[in-house]
C-alpha positions in Angstrom: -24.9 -21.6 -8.6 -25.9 -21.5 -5.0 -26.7 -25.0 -3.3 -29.7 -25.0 -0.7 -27.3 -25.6 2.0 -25.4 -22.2 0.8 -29.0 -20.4 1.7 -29.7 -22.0 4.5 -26.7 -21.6 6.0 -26.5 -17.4 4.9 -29.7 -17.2 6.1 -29.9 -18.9 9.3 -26.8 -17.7 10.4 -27.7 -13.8 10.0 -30.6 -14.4 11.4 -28.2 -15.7 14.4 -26.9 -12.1 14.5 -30.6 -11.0 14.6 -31.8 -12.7 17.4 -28.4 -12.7 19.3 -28.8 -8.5 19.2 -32.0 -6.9 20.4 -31.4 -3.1 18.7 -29.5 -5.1 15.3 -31.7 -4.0 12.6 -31.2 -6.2 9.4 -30.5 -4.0 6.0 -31.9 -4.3 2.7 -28.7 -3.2 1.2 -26.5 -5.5 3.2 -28.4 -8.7 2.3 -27.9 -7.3 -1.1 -24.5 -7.8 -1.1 -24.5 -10.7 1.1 -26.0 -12.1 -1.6 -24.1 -10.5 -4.6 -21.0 -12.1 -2.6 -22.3 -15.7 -2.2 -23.7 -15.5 -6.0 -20.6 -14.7 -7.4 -18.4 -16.9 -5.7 -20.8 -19.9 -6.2 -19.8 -19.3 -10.0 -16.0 -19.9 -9.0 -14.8 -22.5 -11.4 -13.1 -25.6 -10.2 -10.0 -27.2 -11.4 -9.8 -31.0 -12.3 -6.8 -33.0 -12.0 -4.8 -33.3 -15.2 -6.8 -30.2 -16.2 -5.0 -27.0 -17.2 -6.4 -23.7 -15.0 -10.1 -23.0 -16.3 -10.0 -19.7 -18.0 -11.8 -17.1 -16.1 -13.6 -14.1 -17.7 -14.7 -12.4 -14.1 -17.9 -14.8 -14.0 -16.7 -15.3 -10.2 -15.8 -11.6 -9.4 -18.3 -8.7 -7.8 -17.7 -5.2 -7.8 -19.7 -3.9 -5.0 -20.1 -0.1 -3.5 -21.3 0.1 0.1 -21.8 3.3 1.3 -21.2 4.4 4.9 -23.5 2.7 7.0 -24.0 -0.5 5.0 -22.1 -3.0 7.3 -19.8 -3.7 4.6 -17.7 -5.9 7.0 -20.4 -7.9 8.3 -21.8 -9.2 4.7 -18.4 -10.2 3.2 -17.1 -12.0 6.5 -20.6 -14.0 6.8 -21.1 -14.7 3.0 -17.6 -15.2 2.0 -16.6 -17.1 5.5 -19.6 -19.9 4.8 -18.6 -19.9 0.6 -14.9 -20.7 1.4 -16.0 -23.1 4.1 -18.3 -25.2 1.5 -16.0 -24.7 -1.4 -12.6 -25.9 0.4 -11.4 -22.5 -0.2 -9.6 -19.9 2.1 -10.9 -16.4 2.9 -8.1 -13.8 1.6 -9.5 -10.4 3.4 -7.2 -7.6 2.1 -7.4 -3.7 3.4 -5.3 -1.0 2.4 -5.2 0.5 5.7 -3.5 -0.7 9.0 -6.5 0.4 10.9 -9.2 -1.3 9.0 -6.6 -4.8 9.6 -6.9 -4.1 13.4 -10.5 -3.4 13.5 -11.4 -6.6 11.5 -9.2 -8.9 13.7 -10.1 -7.3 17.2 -13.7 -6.4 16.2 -15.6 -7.4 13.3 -13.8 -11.6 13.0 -15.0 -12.0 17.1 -18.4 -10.6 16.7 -19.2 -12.5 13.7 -18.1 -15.7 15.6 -20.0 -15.0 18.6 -23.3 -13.8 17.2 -23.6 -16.2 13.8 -22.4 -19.1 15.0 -20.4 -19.8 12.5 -17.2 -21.5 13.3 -14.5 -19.2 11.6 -10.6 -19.3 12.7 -8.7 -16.2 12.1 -5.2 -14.5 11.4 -3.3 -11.6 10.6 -0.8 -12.0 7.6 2.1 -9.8 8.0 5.2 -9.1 5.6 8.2 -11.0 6.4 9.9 -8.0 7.1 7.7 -7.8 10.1 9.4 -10.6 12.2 13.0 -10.8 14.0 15.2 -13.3 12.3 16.5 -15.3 15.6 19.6 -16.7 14.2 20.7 -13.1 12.8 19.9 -11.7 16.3 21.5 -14.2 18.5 24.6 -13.6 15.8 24.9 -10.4 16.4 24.5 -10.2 20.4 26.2 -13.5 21.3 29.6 -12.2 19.3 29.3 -8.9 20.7 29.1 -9.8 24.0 32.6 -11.6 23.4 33.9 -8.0 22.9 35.1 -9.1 19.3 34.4 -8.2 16.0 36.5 -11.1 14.7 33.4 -13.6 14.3 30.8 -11.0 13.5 32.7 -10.2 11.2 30.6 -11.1 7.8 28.2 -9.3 9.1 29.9 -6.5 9.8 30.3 -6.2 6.4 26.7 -5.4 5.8 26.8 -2.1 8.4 27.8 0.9 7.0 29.4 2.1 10.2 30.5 0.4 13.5 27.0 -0.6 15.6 27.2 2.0 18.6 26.4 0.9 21.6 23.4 1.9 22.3 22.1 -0.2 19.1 24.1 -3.3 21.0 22.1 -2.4 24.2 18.5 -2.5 22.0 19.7 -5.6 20.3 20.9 -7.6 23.4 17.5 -7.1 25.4 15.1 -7.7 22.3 17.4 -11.2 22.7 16.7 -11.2 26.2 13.1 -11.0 26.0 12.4 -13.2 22.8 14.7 -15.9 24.8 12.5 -15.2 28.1 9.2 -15.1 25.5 8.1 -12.0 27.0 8.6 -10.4 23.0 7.1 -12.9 20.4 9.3 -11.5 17.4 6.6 -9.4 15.7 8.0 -5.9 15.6 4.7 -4.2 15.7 4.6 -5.7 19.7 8.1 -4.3 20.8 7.0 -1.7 22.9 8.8 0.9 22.1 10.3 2.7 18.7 12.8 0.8 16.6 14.9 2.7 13.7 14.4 1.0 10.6 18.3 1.2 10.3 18.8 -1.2 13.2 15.8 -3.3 12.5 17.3 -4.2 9.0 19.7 -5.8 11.3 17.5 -8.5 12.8 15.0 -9.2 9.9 15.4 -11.1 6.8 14.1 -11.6 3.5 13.9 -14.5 1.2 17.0 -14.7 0.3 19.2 -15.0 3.6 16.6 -16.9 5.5 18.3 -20.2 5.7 14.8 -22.2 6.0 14.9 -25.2 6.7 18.5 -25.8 7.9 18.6 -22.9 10.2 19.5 -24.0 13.7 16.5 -21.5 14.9 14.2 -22.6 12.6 11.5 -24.4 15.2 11.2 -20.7 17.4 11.4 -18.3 13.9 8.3 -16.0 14.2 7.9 -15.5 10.8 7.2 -19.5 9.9 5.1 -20.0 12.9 3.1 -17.2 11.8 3.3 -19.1 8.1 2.3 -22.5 9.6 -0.7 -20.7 11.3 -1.9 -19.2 8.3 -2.0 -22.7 7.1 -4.6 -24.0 9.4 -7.1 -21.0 9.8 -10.6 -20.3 7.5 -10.0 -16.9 7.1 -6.6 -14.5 6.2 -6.3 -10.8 6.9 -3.8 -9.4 4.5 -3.3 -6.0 3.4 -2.9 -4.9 0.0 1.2 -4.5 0.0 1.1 -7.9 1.2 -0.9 -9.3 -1.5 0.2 -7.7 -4.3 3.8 -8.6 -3.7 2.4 -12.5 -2.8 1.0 -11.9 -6.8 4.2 -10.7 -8.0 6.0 -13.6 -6.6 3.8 -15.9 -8.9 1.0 -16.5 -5.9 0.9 -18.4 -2.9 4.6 -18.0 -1.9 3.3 -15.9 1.5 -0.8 -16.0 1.3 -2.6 -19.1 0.1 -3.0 -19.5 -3.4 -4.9 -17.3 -6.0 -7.0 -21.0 -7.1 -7.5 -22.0 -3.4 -8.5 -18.3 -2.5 -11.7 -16.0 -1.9 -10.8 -12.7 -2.1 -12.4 -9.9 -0.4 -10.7 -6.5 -1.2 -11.7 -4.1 1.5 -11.0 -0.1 0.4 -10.6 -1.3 -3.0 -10.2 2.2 -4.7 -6.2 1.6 -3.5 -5.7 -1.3 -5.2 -4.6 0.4 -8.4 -2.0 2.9 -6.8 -0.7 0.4 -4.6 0.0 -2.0 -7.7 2.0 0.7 -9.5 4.2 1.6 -6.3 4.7 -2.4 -6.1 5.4 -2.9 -9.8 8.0 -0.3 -9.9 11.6 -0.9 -9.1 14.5 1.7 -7.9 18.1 1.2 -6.9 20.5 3.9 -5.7 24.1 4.5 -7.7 26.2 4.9 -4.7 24.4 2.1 -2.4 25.0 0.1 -5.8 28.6 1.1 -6.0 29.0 0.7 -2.1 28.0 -3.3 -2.2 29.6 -4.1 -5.5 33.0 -3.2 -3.7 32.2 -5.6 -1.1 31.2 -8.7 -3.7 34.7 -9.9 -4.1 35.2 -10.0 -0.1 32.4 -12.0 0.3 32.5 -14.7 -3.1 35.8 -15.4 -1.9 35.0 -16.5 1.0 32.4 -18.7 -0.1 34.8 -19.7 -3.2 37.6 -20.9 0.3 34.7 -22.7 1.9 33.8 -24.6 -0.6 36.7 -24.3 -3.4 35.0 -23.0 -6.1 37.2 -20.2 -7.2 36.1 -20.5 -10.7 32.5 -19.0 -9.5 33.9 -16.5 -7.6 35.9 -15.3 -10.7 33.0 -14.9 -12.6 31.3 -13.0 -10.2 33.5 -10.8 -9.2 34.2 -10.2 -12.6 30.9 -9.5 -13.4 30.7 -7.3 -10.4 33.5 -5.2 -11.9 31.8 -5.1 -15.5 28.6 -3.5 -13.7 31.0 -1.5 -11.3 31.8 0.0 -14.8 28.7 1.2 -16.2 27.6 2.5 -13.1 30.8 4.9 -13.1 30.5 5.5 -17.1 26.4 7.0 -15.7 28.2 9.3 -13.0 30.2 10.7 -16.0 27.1 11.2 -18.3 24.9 12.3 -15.3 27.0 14.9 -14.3 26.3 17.1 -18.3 22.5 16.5 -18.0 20.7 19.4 -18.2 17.5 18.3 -16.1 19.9 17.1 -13.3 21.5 20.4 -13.0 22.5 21.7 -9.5 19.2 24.5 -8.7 19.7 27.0 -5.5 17.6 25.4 -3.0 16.9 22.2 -4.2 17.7 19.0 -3.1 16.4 16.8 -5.5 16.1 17.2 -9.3 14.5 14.9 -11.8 15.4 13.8 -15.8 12.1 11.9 -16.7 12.7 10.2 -20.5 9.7 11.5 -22.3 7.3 8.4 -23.9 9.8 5.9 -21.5 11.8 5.9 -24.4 15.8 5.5 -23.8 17.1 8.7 -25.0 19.4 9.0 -28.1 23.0 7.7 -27.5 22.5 5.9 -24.6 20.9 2.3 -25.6 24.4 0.7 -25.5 24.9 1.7 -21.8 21.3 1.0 -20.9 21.9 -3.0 -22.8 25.2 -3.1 -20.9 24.1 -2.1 -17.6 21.6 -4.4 -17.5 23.3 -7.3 -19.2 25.7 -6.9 -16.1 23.3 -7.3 -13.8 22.1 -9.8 -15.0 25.5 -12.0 -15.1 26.0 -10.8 -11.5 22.8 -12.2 -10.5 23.6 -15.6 -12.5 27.0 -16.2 -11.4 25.5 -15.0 -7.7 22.4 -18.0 -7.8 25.4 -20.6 -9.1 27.2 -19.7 -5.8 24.2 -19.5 -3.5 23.1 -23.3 -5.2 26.6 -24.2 -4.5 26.2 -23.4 -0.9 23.2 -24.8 -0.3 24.3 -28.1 -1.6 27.0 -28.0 1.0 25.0 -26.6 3.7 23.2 -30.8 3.4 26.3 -31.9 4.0 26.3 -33.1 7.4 30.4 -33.2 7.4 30.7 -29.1 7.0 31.2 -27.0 9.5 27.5 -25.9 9.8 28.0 -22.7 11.6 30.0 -21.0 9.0 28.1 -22.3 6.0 25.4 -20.6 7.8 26.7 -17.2 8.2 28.1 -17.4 4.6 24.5 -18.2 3.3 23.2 -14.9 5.1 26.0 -12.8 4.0 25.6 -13.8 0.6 21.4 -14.1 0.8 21.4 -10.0 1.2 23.9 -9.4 -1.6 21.6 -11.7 -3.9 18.6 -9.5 -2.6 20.8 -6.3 -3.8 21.5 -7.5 -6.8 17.8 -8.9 -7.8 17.2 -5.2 -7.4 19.1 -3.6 -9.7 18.1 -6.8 -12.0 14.6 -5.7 -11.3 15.4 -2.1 -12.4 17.8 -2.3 -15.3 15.1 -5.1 -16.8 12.5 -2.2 -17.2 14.7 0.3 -18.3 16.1 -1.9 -20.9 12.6 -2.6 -22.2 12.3 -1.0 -25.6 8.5 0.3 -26.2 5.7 -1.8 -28.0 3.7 0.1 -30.3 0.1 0.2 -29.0 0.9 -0.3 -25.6 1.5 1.7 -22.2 5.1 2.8 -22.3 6.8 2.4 -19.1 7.7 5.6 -17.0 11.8 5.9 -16.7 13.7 8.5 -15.0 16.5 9.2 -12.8 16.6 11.5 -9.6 19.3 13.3 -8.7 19.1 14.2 -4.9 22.0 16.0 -2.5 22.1 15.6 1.4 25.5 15.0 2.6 26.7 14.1 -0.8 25.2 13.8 -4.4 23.4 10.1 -5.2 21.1 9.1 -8.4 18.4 6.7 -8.3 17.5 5.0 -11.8 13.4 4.5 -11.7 11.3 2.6 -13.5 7.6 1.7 -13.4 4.3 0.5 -15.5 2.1 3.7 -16.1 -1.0 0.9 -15.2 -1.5 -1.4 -12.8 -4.0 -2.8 -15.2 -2.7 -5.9 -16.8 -0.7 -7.2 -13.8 -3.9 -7.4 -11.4 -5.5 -9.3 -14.7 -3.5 -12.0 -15.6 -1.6 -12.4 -11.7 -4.8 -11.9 -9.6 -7.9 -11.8 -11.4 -7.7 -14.4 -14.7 -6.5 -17.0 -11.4 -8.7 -16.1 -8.6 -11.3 -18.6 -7.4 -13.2 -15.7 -6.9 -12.8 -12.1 -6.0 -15.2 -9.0 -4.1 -13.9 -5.4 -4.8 -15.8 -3.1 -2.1 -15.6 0.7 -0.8 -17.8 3.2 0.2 -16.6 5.5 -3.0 -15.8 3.6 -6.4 -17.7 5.0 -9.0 -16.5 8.2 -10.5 -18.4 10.5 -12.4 -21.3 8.0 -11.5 -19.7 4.6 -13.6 -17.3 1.7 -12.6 -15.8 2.5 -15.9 -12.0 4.1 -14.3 -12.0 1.5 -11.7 -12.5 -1.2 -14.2 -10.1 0.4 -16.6 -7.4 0.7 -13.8 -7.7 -2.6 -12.5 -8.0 -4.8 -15.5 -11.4 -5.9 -15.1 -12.8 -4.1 -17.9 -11.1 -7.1 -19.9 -13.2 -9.8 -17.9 -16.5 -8.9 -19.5 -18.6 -11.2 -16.8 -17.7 -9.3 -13.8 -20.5 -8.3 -11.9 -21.2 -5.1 -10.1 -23.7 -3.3 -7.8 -23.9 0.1 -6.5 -25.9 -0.2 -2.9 -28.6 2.6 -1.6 -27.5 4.4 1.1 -29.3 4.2 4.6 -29.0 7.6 5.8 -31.7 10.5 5.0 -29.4 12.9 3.1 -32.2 15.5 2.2 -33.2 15.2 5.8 -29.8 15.1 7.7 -27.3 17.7 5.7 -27.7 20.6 3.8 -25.1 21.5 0.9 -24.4 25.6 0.6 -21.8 26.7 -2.4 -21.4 30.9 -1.7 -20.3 33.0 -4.4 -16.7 33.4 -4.0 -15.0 36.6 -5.5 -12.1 34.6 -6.6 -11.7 31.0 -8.8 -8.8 29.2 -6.8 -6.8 29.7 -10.3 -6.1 32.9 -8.8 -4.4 30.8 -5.8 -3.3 34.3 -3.8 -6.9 35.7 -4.1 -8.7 32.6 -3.5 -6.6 32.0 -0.3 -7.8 35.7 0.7 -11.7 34.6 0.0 -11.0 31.6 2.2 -9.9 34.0 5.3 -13.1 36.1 4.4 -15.2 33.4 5.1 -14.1 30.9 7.4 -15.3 33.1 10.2 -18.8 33.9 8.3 -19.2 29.9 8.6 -17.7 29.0 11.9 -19.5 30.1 15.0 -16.6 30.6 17.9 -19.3 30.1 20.6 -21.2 27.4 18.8 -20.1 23.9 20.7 -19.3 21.5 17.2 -16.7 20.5 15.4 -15.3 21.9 11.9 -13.6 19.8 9.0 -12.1 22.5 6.7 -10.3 20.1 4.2 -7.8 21.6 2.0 -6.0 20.3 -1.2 -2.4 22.2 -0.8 -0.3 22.5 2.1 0.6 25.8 2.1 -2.8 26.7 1.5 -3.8 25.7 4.3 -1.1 26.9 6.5 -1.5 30.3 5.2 -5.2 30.6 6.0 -4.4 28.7 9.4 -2.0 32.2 9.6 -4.4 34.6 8.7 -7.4 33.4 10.7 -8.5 35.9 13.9 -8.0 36.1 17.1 -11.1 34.4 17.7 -10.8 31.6 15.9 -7.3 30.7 16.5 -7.5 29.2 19.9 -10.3 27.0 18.8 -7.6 25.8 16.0 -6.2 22.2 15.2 -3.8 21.7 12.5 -2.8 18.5 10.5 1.0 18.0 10.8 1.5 20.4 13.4 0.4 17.8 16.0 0.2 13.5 15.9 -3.2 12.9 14.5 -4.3 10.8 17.6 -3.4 13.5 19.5 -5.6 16.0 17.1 -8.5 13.9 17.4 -8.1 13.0 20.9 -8.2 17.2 21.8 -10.8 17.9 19.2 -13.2 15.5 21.1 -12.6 16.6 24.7 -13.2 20.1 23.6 -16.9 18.6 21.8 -17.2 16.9 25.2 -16.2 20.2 27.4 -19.1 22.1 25.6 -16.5 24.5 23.5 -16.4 24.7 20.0 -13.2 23.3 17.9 -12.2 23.2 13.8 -10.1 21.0 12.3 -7.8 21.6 9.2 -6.9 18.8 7.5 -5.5 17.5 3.8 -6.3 14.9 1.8 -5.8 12.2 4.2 -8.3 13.6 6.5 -11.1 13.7 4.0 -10.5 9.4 3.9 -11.5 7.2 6.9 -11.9 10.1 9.1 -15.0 8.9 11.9 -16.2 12.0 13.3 -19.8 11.0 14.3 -22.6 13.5 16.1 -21.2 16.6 17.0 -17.9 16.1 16.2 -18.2 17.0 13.1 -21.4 19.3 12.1 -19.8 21.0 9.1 -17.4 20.2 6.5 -15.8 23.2 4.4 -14.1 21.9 1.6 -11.8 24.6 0.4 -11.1 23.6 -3.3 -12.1 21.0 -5.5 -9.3 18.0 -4.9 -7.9 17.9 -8.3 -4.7 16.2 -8.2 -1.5 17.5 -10.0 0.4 15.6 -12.5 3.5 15.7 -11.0 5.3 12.6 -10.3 7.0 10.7 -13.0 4.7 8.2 -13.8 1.6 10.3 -14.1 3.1 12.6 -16.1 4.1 10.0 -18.9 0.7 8.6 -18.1 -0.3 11.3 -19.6 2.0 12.5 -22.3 0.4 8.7 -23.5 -3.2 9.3 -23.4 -2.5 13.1 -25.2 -0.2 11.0 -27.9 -3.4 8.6 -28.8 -5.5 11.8 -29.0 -7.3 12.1 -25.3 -8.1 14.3 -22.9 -6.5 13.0 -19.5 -7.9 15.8 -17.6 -10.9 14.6 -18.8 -10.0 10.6 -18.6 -8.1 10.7 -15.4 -8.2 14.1 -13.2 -11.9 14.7 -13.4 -13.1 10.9 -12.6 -10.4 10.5 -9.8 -11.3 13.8 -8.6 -15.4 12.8 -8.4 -14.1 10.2 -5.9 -12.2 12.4 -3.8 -14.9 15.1 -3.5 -17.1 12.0 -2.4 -15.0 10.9 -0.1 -14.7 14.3 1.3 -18.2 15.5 1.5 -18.8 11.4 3.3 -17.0 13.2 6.7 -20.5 14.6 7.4 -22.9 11.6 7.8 -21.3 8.7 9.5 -25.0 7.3 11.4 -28.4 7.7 10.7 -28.5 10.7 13.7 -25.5 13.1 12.2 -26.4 16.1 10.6 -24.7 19.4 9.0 -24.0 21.0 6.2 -21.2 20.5 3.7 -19.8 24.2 2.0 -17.6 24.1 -1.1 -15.5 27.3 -1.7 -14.4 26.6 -4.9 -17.2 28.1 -7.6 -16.0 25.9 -10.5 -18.4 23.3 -9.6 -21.0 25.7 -10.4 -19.5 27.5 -13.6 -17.0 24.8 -15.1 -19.1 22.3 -18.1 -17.4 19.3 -15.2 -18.9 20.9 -12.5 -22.2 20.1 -13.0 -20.8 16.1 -13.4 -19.3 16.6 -10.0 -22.4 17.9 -8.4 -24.8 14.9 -9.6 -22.5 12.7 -7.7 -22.8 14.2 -4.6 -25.2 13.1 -2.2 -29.0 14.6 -2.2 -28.3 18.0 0.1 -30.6 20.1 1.2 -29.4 22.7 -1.5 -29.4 26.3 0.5 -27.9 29.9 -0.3 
């Protein structure tokens, strides 16, 4: 439970922020969830020595929605900053957008410093794939300037074509200025564009980073970054970042999961972005392309350091997995689903259930029982090198460049490993099946990619985040659906830590007073998408004033919906016109705002990314037109066995799934309109089903209380 110095400290420290601001205006629903935060993470368990992990049932984790206006930011920072500090724990602050990162390290981190009092240090956790690897660079430049290819050589091997020279040119002054220190190594403060192709050049991952024993180790970006995440009170993360810290086991790049507070800004991502970094992929000619280029590379290790037994093996097992991947081209090229289509790129065989189909388990078993020999015999050779690489009597140099060379092959082959592990994975009756396919796409020439992924995110966040936590917050303006916790809980595994607490916080604007909600009665149901696009045209103009000086949201849920009515609209609307896609976003916004400013009138059509995180306060945005209800289509892989699942244990995943994730996305949507307590407008929906369908009336009670009008 909370000590007295815990309140004290909360207390007198907001009440810092009071007195520091004459117009701050303290919130009932913010000290409610400063002090749902501090409550919860008071219960945090603590582990003895000797002592196995305490088992955790949620008893340290909130669940708290904060609509717009709360000061979300401002509640967790304080309460979780002084709990972390008087726990001996570390602050994990995790967002699922860039923006929100840069706002909470240049904005909200400084002004709670400077108006609580409280002594918080601060930094931004980035992906290793983030910083320049120094060695790797001053490889590549220093033997290209020599005009020879001879000593770049095992590199070389690594570029699928010769580096022009123009990629020399970028590469030899991003050496230039991290030498001079006028570029600190982060790639996100190089000043201009860099292709991801060339950048793949100058990073690293896990694998070829030679640690410790690199002779650039003491100016590497990346570990000074590390080594100042070690010393501050509070980390800014984001959730990629975490969740592949978690599926490393924890505390390999962020601090932790036992020493570690967690707050988890725009936590109605976390989910989505678990499946997309639970899944694995691998492409059959990038696989065939480095498998070729194992035996160059094992054998010069194997010469290095004479272990040509090794390098049999693996290049043996190399050839065995060569094999397979040929005997797929030869049963790819007779399935059905993978058919060459007029017009189409990219075709699809999804294995219904995740099941592997009928006569192809022995391939599957050998495929990935290749792999997996690969990757043993690879490890055995990467030990062996790193035992040599301590022997002060070997030419360091070489050993060094061999340890990268072979580093990214063991990265290669850990993903196919990853892949062919889930595909192999035979179904468990009861459980989620695992979604499998393979994509059959043609650019220049024809490539597969063998997919595989869990259809729920749900387990994985329980027992690698949650059930090891010393405490966690899950907070968003939006994340009940259909007015319960119940499909968050569900999704993120919380639903099987029964002492998780949660709160749903009051809003602090006036919605009767400040908006008014008008549904017209359309002539066509958007089932009837040709019909309904026409109603959309009809209207539009009816609701839009082209000599009225505010902004428009129209928020659409299709593409070509919207470009269509964008086509259709007249004359007098048209110059008044901004469209998604057509134009940056920045650069949208940045026009939509001078003509507000200029006195003119201006409308916005966006998708489903404008109708999240858009900040359109006062007259920038008086209306919001929602075109159709955002129901989301089942149609990726893993949704669709998803559920084919749910239908096979008898439910309703409209019902389950669409409908509840839907709610949250209307909510989200219709949230563009009142962003301060001054905004006001009205929010239209031009989609009748939420007045005629039996879901509709669900959706509507979830919505904000409107004015109601028409």
């Amino acid at each position: 439970m909370l000590t007295d110095l815990e309140k004290n400290a909360i207390r007198d420290h907001y009440q810092n922020i009071a007195k520091s601001l004459p117009h701050f205006r303290p919130r009932q629903a913010q000290r409610e969830m400063i002090a749902a935060i501090a409550n919860a993470f008071s219960r945090t368990q603590q582990q003895q020595a000797g002592e196995d992990a305490p088992e955790r049932n949620g008893e340290s984790i909130v669940i708290v929605e904060g609509p717009t206006g709360v000061g979300k930011s401002l509640a967790y920072l304080l309460a979780g900053g002084i709990m972390a500090q008087t726990r001996g724990k570390i602050l994990v602050v995790s967002s699922a957008t860039v923006a929100l990162q840069e706002q909470l390290v240049g904005r909200d981190l400084p002004f709670v410093v400077r108006h609580s009092g409280l002594s918080l240090s601060f930094a931004l956790a980035k992906g290793r794939g983030r910083y320049l690897c120094p060695y790797k660079l001053y490889q590549l430049t220093q033997l290209n300037a020599q005009d020879s290819l001879q000593g770049f050589e095992p590199q070389q091997v690594f570029w699928d074509k010769k580096p022009r020279a123009e990629e020399l040119a970028v590469l030899r002054d991003m050496a230039d200025q991290f030498a001079a220190r006028t570029f600190n190594g982060d790639r996100d403060t190089w000043p201009e564009q860099i292709d991801e192709g060339l950048w793949q050049r100058v990073t690293n991952d896990r694998h070829g980073c030679l640690k410790a024993g690199c002779p650039n180790r003491p100016e590497c970006p990346f570990f000074l970054a590390r080594e100042t995440l070690e010393t501050v009170n509070v980390v800014v993360a984001n959730h990629d970042l975490l969740l592949a810290d978690i599926g490393m086991g924890g505390g390999v790049i962020l601090p932790s999961p036992a020493n570690s507070f967690y707050c988890i800004d725009e936590a109605h991502h976390l989910s989505h972005k678990a499946l997309q970094q639970f899944a694995a992929e691998h492409s059959l000619n990038q696989a065939l392309w480095f498998l070729d280029r194992i035996g160059n590379v094992v054998d010069k290790v194997a010469g290095v350091l004479d272990k040509s037994e090794l390098a049999v093996l693996a290049t043996e097992a190399a050839s065995g997995l060569q094999e397979s991947m040929q005997e797929w081209l030869f049963h790819l090229a007779d399935e059905p689903s993978l058919a060459t289509q007029e017009g189409i790129e990219e075709s699809s065989w999804l294995w219904p259930d995740g099941a592997i189909p009928s006569g192809l388990s022995i391939l599957v078993n050998n495929t990935a029982m290749a792999a997996r020999m690969l990757l043993k015999h690879i490890n055995s050779m990467n030990e062996a090198l790193a035992a040599a690489r301590r022997d002060k009597n070997q030419d360091s140099s070489l050993l060094d460049r061999l340890c990268g060379d072979l580093g990214m092959l063991l990265a290669r082959v850990e993903q196919v490993v990853d892949v062919w592990d889930l595909i192999s994975t035979e179904n468990v009756e009861g459980e989620a099946p695992l979604a499998k396919w393979i994509t059959r796409t043609f650019k220049d020439k024809v490539d597969y990619s063998f997919n595989a992924s869990p259809i729920t995110s749900a387990s994985k966040l329980a027992s690698g985040l949650w059930r090891r936590a010393a405490g966690a917050l899950l907070t968003s303006a939006t994340l009940r659906s259909l007015g319960t916790f119940d499909l968050l809980l569900k999704q993120t595994g919380l639903n099987w830590l029964p002492d998780t607490a949660m709160l749903a916080l009051d809003s602090p604007f006036h919605f009767a007073e400040q908006g008014e909600l008008y549904i017209p009665a359309l002539a066509a149901s958007p089932k009837d998408a040709a019909a309904h696009t026409s109603e959309i045209v009809k209207w539009l103009p009816r609701l839009i004033n082209e000599n009225e000086a505010i902004g428009t949201l129209v928020l659409f849920s299709s593409r070509r919906q919207m470009q269509e009515v964008a086509l259709k609209l007249p004359d007098s609307h048209l110059p008044l016109l901004l469209v998604q896609g057509e134009i940056p976003k920045q650069v949208l916004l940045q026009r939509h705002q001078e003509a507000i400013a200029a006195g003119k009138p201006s409308i916005i059509f966006g998708l489903d990314s404008f109708a999240e995180g858009l900040d359109l306060p006062g007259e920038m945005c008086v209306q919001v037109i929602i075109a159709k209800l955002p129901f989301a289509m089942p149609d990726n892989p893993i949704e669709k066995t998803r559920n084919q699942w749910i239908e096979a244990r008898g439910g309703n995943p409209f019902m389950e799934i669409t409908v509840p994730e839907a709610s949250i996305k209307l909510i989200q949507a219709v949230g563009r309109l009142i962003r301060t307590e001054s905004d006001y407008g009205r929010v239209t929906i031009l989609d009748n089903r939420i007045l005629t369908a039996r879901y509709g009336k669900q959706l509507l009670a979830c919505l904000p209380p409107f004015k109601r009008i028409g």
